[in-house]
Phi, psi and omega in degrees: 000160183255168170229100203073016192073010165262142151280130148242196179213155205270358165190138202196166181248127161337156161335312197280003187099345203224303172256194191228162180232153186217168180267145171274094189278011163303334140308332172248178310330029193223275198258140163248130206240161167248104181295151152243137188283135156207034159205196167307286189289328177329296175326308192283316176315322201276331158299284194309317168295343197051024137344304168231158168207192183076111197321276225306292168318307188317308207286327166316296177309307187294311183308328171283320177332280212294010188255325195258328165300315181272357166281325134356251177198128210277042180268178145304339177262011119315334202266290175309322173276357186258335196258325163308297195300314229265278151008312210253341199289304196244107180296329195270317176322100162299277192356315183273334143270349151326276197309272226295321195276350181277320173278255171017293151325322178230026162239358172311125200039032159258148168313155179272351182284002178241011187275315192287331180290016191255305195283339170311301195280341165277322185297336184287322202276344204265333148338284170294323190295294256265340141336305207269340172275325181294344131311324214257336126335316174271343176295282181347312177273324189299330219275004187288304212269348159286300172335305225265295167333291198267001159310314187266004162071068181078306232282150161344095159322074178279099168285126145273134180229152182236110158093196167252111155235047152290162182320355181268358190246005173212203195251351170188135176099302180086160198251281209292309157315337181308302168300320203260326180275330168321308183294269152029261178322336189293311203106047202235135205267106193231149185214158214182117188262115196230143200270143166312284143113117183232134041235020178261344197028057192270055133280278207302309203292283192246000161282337190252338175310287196285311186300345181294312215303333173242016154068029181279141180285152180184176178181123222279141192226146158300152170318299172299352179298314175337293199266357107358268192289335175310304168297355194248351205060045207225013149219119187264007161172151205243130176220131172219176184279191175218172163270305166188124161292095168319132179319322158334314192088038169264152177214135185255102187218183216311124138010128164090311176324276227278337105051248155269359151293319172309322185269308227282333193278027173274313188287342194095338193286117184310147188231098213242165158233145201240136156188165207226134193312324194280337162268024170267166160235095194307001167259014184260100168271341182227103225269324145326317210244341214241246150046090132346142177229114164309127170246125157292161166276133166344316191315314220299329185277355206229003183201135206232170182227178231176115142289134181233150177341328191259016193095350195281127163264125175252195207207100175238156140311124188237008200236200172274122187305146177067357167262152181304141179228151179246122178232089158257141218299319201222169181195138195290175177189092193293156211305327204302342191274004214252172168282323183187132169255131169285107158252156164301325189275330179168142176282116214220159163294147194289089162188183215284333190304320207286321185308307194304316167325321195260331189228109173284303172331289191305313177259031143248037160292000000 
């Protein structure tokens, strides 16, 4: 995807070969900024902070850590405190321990002079794929929002999305964003209803960032706006991400998905999850009671950041002084509600068959 009319991609390795660069997304919207990685915790921080986010990009990221940990020093007990260390930044995103045990796997009982050029090269490669899948995810998904199109004799597709799971949120392309920018580029008249999504409002911030930047029509909603417009016929069908998916087809993502799931199957409105193979997790049969839910720090609720009239980014208080808050990151959205899940292999039902259907290897272990 572009920035300014450049292609980038949200994390990639530098000139000198070692280290990395990532877009800071703490920073956006109001400065695009570029950070550099150039140890472990630079990784783990860059995680635990949301510098970078979104399972793919997490995973991308870690996968690099452990390229900067071993550049370090290739021992094993660097391998294991760098995979410990990593392990601990985000609980719910599988992506992220994916990507360690995918690093781990191909530098275990390697010599240590042949381990950093081995995880350098895995980490590029886990990099591209997450490129060609999260295409291959959005024709798949285009072919929905083409349907829908021609249902409506041309007039305007209206997508509602929940939270980023855009091209800022994997390393290109984005899952859920994916279909709508295919379709977008297609000529297909598409308008993506994009929720603020609090209490980070990585909607307002960066999901409403990259669709201006590739010039998709949108328009930015309050959280509580969804089953509104869902009642009004004023959506015809919701594609949001997952962190992670239960073998079940339950998906787990941003605070407020489920939510929304609840008005669109009150409305009749199809309700899809965009995801790359690599965030289900086949040891989760039950996605409600199984799934870990990340609690965040309070601040995120009680305090907000902000551009004032003169360009200045502040920090204000926004809630009541001395009460207490809770912030949990993410909340499940069991399968019956979902419509359909978009994998790179195919769109299938949220459930264990339609999953076993797409990918077989994986449940006849």
């Amino acid at each position: 995807m572009k920035v300014a009319g450049e292609p980038r991609r949200t994390i990639w390795l530098n000139d000198d070969g070692w280290s990395v660069s990532i877009i800071d997304q703490t920073r956006l919207p109001h400065s695009f900024e570029i950070a550099a990685l150039t140890s472990l915790e630079d990784a783990a921080l860059a995680i635990e902070v949301m510098q970078v986010r979104g399972a793919p990009l997490i995973g991308a990221t870690a996968a690099y850590g452990i390229c900067l940990a071993m550049n370090e020093d290739p021992s094993d007990e660097a391998l294991d405190a760098a995979c410990a260390r990593l392990a601990r930044t985000r609980p719910t995103a599988i992506n992220l321990l994916w990507a360690l045990d995918e690093m781990t796997a191909v530098i275990r009982n390697r010599p240590r002079d042949a381990r950093r050029e081995a995880v350098y090269a895995r980490a590029a490669e886990i990099c591209d794929a997450d490129v060609d899948t999260n295409y291959r995810i959005g024709a798949l998904g285009h072919t929905l929002i083409a349907e829908c199109a021609g249902g409506k004799e041309g007039a305007t597709v209206n997508v509602l999305t929940h939270c980023n799971a855009g091209w800022l949120a994997t390393v290109d392309w984005g899952t859920a964003l994916s279909p709508i920018y295919q379709a977008h580029d297609a000529g297909i008249d598409v308008h993506v209803w994009v929720d603020e999504t609090r209490p980070r409002n990585q909607g307002a911030a960066l999901t409403a960032w990259e669709l201006g930047q590739h010039g998709v029509p949108h328009t930015i909603i309050v959280d509580n706006a969804g089953g509104h417009l869902m009642q009004h016929g004023q959506v015809d069908m919701c594609i949001v991400g997952t962190d992670r998916t239960a073998a079940n087809g339950d998906v787990a993502n941003k605070i407020g998905t489920y939510l929304k799931a609840l008005a669109a199957y009150d409305n009749g409105v199809p309700f899809y999850v965009a995801l790359p193979s690599s965030t289900i997790d086949w040891t989760v049969s039950d996605g409600v009671r199984g799934i870990p839910i990340e609690e965040r720090s309070a601040s995120e609720i009680t305090r907000m950041s902000g551009r004032t009239g003169d360009g200045t980014v502040v920090e204000v208080d926004i809630s009541a002084p001395g009460s207490p808050a809770a912030n949990y990151a993410f909340d499940v959205t069991p399968a019956r509600l979902v419509s359909g899940l978009i994998t790179e292999r195919g769109i299938c039902p949220a459930s264990a068959e339609g999953l076993s259907a797409l990918f077989p290897e994986r449940t006849s272990d």
